[in-house]
C-alpha positions as protocol buffer text, in pm:
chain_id: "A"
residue {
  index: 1
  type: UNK
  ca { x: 0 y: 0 z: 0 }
}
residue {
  index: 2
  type: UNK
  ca { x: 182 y: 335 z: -110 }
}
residue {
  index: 3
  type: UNK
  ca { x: 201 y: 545 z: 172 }
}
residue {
  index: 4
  type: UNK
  ca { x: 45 y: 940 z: 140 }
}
residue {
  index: 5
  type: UNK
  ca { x: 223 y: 1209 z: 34 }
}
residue {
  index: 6
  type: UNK
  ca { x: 385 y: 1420 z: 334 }
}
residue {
  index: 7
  type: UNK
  ca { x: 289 y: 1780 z: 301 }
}
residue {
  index: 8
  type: UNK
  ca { x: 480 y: 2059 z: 418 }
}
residue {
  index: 9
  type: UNK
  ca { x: 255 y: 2372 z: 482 }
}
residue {
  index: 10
  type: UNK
  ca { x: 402 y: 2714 z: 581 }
}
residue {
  index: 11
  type: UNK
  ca { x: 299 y: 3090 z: 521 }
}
residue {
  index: 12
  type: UNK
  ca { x: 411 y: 3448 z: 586 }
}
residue {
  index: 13
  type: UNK
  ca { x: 59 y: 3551 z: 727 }
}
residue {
  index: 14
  type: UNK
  ca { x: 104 y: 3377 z: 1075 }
}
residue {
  index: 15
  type: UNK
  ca { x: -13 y: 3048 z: 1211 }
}
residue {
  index: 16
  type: UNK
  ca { x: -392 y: 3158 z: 1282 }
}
residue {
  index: 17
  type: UNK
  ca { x: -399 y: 3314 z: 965 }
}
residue {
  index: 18
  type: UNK
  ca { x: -761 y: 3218 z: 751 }
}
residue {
  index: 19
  type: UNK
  ca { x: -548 y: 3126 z: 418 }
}
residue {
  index: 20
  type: UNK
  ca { x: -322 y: 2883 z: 639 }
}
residue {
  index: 21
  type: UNK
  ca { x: -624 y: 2692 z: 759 }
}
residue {
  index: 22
  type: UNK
  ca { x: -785 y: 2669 z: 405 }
}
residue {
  index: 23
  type: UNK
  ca { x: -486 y: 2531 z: 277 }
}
residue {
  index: 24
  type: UNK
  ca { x: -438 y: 2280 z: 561 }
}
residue {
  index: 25
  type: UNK
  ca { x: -773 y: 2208 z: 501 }
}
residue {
  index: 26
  type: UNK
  ca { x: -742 y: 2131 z: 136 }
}
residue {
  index: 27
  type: UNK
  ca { x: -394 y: 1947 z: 214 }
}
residue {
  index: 28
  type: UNK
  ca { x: -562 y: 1709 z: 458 }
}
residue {
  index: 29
  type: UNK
  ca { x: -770 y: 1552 z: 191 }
}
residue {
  index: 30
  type: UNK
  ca { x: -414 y: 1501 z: -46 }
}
residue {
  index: 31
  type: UNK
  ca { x: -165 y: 1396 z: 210 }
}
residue {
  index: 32
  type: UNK
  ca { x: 6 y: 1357 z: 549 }
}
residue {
  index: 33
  type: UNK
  ca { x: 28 y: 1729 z: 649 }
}
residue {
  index: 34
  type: UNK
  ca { x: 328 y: 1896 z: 870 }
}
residue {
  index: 35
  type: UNK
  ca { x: 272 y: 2292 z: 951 }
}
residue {
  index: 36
  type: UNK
  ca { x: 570 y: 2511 z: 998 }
}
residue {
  index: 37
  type: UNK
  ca { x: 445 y: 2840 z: 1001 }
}
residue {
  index: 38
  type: UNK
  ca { x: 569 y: 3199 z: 1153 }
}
residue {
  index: 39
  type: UNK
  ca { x: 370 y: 3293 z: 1523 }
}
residue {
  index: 40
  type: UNK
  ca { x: 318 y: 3640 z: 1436 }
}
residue {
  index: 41
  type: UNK
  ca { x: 243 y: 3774 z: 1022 }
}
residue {
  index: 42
  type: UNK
  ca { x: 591 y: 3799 z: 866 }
}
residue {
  index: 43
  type: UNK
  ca { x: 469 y: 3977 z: 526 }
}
residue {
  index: 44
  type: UNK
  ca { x: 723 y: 4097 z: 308 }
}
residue {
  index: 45
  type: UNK
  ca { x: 980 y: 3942 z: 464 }
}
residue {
  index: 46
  type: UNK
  ca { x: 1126 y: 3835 z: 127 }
}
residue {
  index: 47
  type: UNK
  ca { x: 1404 y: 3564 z: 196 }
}
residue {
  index: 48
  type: UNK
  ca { x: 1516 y: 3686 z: 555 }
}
residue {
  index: 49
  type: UNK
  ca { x: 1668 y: 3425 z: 822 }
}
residue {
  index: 50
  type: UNK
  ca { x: 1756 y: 3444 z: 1154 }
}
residue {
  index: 51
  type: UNK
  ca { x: 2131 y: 3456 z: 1208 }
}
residue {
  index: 52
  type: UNK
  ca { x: 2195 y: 3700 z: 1499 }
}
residue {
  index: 53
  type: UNK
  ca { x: 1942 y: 3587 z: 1778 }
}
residue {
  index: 54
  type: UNK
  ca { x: 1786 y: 3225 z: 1866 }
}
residue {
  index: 55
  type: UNK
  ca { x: 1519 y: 3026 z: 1725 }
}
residue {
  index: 56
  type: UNK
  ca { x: 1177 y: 2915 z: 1890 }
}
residue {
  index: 57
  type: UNK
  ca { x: 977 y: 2625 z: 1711 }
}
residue {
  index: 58
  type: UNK
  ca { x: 659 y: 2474 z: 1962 }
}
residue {
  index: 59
  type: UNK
  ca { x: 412 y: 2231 z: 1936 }
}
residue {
  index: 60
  type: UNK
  ca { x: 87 y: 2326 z: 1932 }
}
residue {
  index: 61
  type: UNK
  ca { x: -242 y: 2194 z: 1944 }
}
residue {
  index: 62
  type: UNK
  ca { x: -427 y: 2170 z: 1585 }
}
residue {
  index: 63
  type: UNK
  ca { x: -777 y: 2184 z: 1494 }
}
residue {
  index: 64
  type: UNK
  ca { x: -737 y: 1827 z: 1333 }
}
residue {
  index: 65
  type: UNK
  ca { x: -571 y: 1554 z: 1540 }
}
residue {
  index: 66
  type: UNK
  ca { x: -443 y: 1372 z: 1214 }
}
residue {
  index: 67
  type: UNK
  ca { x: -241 y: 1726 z: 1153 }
}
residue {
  index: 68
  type: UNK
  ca { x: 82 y: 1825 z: 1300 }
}
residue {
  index: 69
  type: UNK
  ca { x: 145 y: 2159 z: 1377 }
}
residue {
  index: 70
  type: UNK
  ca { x: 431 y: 2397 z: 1494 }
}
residue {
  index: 71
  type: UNK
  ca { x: 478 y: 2778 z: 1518 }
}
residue {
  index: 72
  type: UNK
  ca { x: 808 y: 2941 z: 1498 }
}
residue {
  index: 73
  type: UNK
  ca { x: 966 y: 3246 z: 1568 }
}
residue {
  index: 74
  type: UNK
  ca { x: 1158 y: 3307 z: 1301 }
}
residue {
  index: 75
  type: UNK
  ca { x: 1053 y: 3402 z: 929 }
}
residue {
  index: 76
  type: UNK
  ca { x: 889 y: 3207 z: 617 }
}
residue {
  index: 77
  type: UNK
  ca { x: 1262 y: 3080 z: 523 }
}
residue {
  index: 78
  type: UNK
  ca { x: 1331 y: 2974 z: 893 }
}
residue {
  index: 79
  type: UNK
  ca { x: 984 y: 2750 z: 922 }
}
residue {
  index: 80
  type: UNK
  ca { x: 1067 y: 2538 z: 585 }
}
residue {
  index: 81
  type: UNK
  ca { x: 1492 y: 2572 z: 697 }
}
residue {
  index: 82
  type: UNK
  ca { x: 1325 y: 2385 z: 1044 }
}
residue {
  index: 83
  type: UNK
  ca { x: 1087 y: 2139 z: 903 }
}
residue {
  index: 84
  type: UNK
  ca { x: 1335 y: 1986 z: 668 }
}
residue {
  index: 85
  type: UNK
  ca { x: 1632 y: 1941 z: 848 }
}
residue {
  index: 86
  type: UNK
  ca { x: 1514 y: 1921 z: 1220 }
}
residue {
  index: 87
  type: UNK
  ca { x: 1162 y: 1853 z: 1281 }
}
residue {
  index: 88
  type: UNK
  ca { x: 1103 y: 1604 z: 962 }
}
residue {
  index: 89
  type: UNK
  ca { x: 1304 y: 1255 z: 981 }
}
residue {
  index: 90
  type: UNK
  ca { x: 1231 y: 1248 z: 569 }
}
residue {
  index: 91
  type: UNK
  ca { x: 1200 y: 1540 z: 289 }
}
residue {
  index: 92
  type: UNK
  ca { x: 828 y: 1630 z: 172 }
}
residue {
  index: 93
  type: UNK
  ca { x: 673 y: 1553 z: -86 }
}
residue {
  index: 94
  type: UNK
  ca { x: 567 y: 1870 z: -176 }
}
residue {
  index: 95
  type: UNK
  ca { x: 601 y: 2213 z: 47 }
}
residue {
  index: 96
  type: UNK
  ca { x: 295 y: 2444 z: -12 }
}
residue {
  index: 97
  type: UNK
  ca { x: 307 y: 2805 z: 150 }
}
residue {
  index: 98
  type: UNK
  ca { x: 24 y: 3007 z: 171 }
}
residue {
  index: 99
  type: UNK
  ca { x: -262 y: 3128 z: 102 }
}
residue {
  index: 100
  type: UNK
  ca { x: -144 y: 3424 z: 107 }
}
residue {
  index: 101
  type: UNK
  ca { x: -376 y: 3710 z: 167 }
}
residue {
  index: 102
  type: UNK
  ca { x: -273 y: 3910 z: -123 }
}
residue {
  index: 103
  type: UNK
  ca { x: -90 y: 3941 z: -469 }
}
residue {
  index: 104
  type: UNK
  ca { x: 267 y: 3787 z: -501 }
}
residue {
  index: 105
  type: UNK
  ca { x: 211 y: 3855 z: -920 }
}
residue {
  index: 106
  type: UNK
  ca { x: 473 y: 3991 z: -1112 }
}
residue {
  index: 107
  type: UNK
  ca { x: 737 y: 4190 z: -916 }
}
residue {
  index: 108
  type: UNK
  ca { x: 598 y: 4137 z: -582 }
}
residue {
  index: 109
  type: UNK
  ca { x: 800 y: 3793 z: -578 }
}
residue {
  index: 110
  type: UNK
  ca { x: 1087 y: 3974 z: -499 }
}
residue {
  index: 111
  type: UNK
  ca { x: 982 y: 4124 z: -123 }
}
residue {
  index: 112
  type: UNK
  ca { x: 717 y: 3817 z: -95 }
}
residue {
  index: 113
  type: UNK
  ca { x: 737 y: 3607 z: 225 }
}
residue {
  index: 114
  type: UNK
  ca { x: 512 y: 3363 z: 100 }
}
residue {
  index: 115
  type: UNK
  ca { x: 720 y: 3270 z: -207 }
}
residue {
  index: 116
  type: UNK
  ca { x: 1023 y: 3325 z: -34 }
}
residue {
  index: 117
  type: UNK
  ca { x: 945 y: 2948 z: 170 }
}
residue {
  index: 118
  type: UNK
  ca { x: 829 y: 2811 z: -161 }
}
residue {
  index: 119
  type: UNK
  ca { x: 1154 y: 2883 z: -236 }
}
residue {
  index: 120
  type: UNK
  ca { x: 1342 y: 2774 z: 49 }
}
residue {
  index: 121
  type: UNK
  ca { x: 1210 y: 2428 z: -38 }
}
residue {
  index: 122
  type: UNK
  ca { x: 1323 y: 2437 z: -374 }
}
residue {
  index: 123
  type: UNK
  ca { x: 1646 y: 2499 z: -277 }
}
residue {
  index: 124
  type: UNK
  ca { x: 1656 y: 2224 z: -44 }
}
residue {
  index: 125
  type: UNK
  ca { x: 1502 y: 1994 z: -300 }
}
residue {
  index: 126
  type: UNK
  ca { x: 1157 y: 2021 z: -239 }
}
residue {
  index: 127
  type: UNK
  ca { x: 902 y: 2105 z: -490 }
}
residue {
  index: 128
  type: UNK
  ca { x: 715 y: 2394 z: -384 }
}
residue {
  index: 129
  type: UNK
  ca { x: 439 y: 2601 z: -476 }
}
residue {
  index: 130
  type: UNK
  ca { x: 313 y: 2937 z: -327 }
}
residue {
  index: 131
  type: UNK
  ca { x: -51 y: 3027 z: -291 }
}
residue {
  index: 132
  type: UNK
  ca { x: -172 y: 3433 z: -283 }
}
residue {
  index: 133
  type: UNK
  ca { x: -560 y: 3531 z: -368 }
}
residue {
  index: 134
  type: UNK
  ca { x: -541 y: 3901 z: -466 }
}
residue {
  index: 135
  type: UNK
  ca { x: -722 y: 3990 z: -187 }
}
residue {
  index: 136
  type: UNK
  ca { x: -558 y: 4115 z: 153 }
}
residue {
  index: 137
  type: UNK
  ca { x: -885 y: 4136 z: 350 }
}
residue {
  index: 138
  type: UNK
  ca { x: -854 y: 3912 z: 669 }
}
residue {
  index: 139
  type: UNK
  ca { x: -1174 y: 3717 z: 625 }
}
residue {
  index: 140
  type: UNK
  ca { x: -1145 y: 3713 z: 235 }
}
residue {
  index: 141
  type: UNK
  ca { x: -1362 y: 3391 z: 69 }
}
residue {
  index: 142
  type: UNK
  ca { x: -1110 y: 3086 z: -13 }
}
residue {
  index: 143
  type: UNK
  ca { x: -1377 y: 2844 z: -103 }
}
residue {
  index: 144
  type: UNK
  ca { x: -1388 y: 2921 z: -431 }
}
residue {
  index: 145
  type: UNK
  ca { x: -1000 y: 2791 z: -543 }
}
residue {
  index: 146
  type: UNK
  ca { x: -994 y: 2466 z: -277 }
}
residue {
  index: 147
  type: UNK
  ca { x: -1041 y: 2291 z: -635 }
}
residue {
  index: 148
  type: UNK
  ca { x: -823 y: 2449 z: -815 }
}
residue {
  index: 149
  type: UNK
  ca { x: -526 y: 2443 z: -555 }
}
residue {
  index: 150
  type: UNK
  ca { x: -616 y: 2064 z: -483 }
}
residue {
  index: 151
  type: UNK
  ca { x: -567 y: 1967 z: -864 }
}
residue {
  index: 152
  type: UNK
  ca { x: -243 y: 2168 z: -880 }
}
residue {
  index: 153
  type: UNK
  ca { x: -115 y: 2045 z: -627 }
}
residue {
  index: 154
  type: UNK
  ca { x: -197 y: 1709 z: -718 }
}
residue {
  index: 155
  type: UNK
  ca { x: -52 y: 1771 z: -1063 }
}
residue {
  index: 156
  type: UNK
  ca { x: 297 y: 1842 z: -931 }
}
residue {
  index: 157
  type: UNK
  ca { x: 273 y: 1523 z: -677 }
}
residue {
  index: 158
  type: UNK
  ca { x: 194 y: 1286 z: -966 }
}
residue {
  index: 159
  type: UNK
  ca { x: 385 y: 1431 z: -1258 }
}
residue {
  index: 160
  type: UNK
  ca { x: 739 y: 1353 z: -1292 }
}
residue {
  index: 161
  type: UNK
  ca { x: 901 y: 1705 z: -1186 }
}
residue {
  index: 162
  type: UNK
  ca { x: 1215 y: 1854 z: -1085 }
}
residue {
  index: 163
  type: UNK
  ca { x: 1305 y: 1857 z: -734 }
}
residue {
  index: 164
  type: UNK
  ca { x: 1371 y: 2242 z: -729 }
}
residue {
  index: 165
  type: UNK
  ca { x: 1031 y: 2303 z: -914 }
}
residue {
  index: 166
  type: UNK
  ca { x: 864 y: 2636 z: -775 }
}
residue {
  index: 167
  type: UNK
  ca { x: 576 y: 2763 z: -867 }
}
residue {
  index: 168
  type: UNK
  ca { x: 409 y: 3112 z: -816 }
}
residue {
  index: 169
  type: UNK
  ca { x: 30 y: 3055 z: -821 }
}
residue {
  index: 170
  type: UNK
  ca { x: -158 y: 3362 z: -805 }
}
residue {
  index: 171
  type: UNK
  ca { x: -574 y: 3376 z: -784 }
}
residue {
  index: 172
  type: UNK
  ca { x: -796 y: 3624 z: -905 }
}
residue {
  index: 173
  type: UNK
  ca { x: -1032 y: 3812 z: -672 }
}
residue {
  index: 174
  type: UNK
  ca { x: -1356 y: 3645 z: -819 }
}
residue {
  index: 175
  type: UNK
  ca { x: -1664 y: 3400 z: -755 }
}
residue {
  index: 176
  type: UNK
  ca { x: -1633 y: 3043 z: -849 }
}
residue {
  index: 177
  type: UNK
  ca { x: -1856 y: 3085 z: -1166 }
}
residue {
  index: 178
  type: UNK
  ca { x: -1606 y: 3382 z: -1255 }
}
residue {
  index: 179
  type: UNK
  ca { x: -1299 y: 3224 z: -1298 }
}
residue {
  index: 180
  type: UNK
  ca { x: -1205 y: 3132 z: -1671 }
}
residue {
  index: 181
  type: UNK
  ca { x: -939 y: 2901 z: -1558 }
}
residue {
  index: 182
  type: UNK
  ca { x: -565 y: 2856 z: -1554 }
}
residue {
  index: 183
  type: UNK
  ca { x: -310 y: 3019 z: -1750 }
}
residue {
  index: 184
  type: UNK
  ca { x: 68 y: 2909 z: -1734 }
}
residue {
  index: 185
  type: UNK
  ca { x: 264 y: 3278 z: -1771 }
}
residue {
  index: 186
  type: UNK
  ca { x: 563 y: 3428 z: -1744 }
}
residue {
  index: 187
  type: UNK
  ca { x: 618 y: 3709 z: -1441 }
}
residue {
  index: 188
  type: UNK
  ca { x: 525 y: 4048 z: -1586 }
}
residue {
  index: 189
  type: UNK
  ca { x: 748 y: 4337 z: -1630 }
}
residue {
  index: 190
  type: UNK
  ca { x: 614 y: 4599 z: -1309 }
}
residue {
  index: 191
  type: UNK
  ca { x: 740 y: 4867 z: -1079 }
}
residue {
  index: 192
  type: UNK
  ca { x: 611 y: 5031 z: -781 }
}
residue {
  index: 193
  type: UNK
  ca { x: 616 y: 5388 z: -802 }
}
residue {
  index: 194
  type: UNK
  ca { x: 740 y: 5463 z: -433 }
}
residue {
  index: 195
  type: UNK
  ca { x: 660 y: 5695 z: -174 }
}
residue {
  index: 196
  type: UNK
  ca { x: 707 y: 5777 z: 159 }
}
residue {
  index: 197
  type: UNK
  ca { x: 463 y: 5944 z: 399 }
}
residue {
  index: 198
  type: UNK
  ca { x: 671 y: 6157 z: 606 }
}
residue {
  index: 199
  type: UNK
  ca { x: 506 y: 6266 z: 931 }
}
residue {
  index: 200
  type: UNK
  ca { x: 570 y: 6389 z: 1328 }
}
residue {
  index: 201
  type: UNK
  ca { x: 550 y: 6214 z: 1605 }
}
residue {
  index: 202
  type: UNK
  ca { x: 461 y: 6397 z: 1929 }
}
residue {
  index: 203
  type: UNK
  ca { x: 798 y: 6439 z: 2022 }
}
residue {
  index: 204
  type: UNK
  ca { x: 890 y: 6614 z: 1680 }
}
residue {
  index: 205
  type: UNK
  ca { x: 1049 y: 6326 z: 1564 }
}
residue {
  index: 206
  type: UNK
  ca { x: 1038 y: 6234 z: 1235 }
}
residue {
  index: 207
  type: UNK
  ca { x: 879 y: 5882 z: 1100 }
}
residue {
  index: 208
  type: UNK
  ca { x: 777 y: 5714 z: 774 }
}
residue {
  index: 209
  type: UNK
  ca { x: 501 y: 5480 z: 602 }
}
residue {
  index: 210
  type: UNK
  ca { x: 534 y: 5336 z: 313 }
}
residue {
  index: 211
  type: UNK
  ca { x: 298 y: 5355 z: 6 }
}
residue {
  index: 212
  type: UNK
  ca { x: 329 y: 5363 z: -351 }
}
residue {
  index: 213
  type: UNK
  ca { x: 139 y: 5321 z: -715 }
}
residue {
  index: 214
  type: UNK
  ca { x: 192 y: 4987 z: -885 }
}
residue {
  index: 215
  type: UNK
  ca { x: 281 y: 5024 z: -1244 }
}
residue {
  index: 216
  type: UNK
  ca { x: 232 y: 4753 z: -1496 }
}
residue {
  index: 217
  type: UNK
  ca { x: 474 y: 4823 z: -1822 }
}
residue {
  index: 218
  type: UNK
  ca { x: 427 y: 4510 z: -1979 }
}
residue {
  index: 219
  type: UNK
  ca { x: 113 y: 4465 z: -2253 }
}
residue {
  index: 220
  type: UNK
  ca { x: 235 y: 4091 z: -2298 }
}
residue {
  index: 221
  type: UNK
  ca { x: -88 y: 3910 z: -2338 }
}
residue {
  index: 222
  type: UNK
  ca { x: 153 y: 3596 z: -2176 }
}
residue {
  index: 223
  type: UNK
  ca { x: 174 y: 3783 z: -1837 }
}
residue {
  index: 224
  type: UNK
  ca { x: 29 y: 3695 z: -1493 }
}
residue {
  index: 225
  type: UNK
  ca { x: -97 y: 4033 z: -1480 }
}
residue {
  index: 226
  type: UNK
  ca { x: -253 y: 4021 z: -1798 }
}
residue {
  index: 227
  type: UNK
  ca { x: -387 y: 3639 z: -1703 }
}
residue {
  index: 228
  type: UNK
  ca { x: -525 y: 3799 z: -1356 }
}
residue {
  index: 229
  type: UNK
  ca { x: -709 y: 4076 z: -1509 }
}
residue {
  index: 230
  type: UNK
  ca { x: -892 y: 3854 z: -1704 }
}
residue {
  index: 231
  type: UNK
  ca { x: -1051 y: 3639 z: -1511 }
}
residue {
  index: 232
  type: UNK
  ca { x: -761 y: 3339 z: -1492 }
}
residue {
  index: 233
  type: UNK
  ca { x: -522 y: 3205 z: -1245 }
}
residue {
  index: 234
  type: UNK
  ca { x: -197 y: 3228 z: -1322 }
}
residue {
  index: 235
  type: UNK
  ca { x: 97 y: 3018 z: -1261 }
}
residue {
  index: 236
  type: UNK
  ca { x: 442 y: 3105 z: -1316 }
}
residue {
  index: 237
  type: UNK
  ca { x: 737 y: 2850 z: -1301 }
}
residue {
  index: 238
  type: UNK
  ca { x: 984 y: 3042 z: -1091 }
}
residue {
  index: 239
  type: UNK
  ca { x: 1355 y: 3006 z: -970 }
}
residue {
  index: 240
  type: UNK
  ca { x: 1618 y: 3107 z: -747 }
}
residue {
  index: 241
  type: UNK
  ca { x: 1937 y: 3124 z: -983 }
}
residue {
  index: 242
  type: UNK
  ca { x: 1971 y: 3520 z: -1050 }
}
residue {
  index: 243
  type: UNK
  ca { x: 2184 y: 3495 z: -1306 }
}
residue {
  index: 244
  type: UNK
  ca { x: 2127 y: 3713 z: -1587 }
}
residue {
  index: 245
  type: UNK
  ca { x: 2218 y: 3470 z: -1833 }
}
residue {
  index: 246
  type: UNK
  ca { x: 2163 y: 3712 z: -2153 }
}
residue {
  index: 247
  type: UNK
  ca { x: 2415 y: 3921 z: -2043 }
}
residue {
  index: 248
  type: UNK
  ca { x: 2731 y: 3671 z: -2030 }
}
residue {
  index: 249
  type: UNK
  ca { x: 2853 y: 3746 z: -2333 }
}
residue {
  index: 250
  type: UNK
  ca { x: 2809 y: 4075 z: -2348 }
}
residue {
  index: 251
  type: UNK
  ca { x: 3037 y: 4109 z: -2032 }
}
residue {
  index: 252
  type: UNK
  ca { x: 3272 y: 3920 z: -2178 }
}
residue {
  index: 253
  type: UNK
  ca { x: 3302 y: 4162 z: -2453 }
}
residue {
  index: 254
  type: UNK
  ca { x: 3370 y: 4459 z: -2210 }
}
residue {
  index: 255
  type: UNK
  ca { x: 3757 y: 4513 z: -2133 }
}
residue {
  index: 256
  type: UNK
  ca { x: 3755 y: 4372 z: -1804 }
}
């Protein structure tokens, strides 16, 4: 009798977080199901790791007895760094973080903590695959892509795939009946147009928040963006090696 997948479920929203639970509860119906997950929301926390202070990972209790469930001090990276090499006595299956409560599209992958676990586990050999609905409300409606993320997930289970495989799955703010389907993309070309809101304490001391304008430059019709605006999910293979591969040769041109 083959034994169930084990399931490695993290997020950057916090252990109580809605999106967590509606992806453990999706992942309990695939697999065996581990949680790793930051005590406290650790948004935009990109690919941070605790280096310079100590490490807290407890037990605690879960909602479903067959589920196993830790919270941890540290950030997205630190939960899946801790599940694979000290809590887990084998590697996942799979490591799924999310759902994150809010858009990880495009450039947003850069500064994301939910994508920065996914990636974590691709790294250590793990296939991964980060969750975000474009919606940050706290009580935002997951019901609508349990489907979805179930057959995904179950697609990179039972297809031969690379070990490192990551993807960035991002869903559309929209009713079941809504969405058009999947769309496999590429990440779109985008910028935030930054500012900061400068204001006073009541000591006179100066302080900061923040905002900005997100600018899409890309027309692509291939894009997430463009896949998100109309009515799809989108799914974007993504990967960790930086490397501007394009640009070798011209470097190697340059009198260096």
């Amino acid at each position: 009798m083959n034994k169930k997948p084990l399931i490695l479920v993290t997020n950057d929203d916090g252990i109580n977080a809605p999106g967590l639970r509606a992806l453990i509860n999706v992942m309990s119906d695939i697999g065996e199901v581990l949680v790793v997950a930051p005590d406290s929301p650790r948004s935009a926390m990109g690919h941070a790791i605790t280096i310079n202070s100590i490490l807290h990972c407890k037990k605690i209790k879960s909602d479903n007895v067959n589920i196993i469930e830790y919270s941890c001090s540290g950030t997205p990276a630190d939960c899946v760094k801790l599940a694979i090499n000290e809590i887990l006595d084998r590697k996942p299956n799979i490591c799924v973080s999310g759902i994150n409560h809010g858009s990880n599209s495009s450039i947003n992958v850069v500064y994301s903590g939910t994508m920065s676990a996914a990636i974590e586990a691709g790294i250590q050999g793990v296939p991964a695959i980060g969750f975000s609905l474009l919606d940050f409300k706290w009580n935002a409606d997951f019901e609508p892509f349990k489907n979805y993320i179930e057959k995904i997930t179950l697609e990179v289970i039972n297809n031969p795939t690379p070990k490192n495989l990551i993807l960035n799955v991002n869903l559309p703010k929209l009713k079941e009946n809504q969405i058009k389907g999947i769309k496999i993309c590429r990440q779109a070309n985008t910028t935030w147009l930054e500012k900061f809101d400068k204001r006073s304490n009541p000591m006179g001391e100066k302080y900061y928040w923040l905002t900005g304008t997100f600018l899409n430059n890309d027309n692509g019709m291939d894009t997430d963006e463009w896949a998100l605006d109309n009515g799809y999910i989108s799914i974007v293979p993504t990967q960790y090696d930086l490397t501007d591969h394009n640009m070798i040769q011209t470097l190697k041109k340059w009198n260096l």
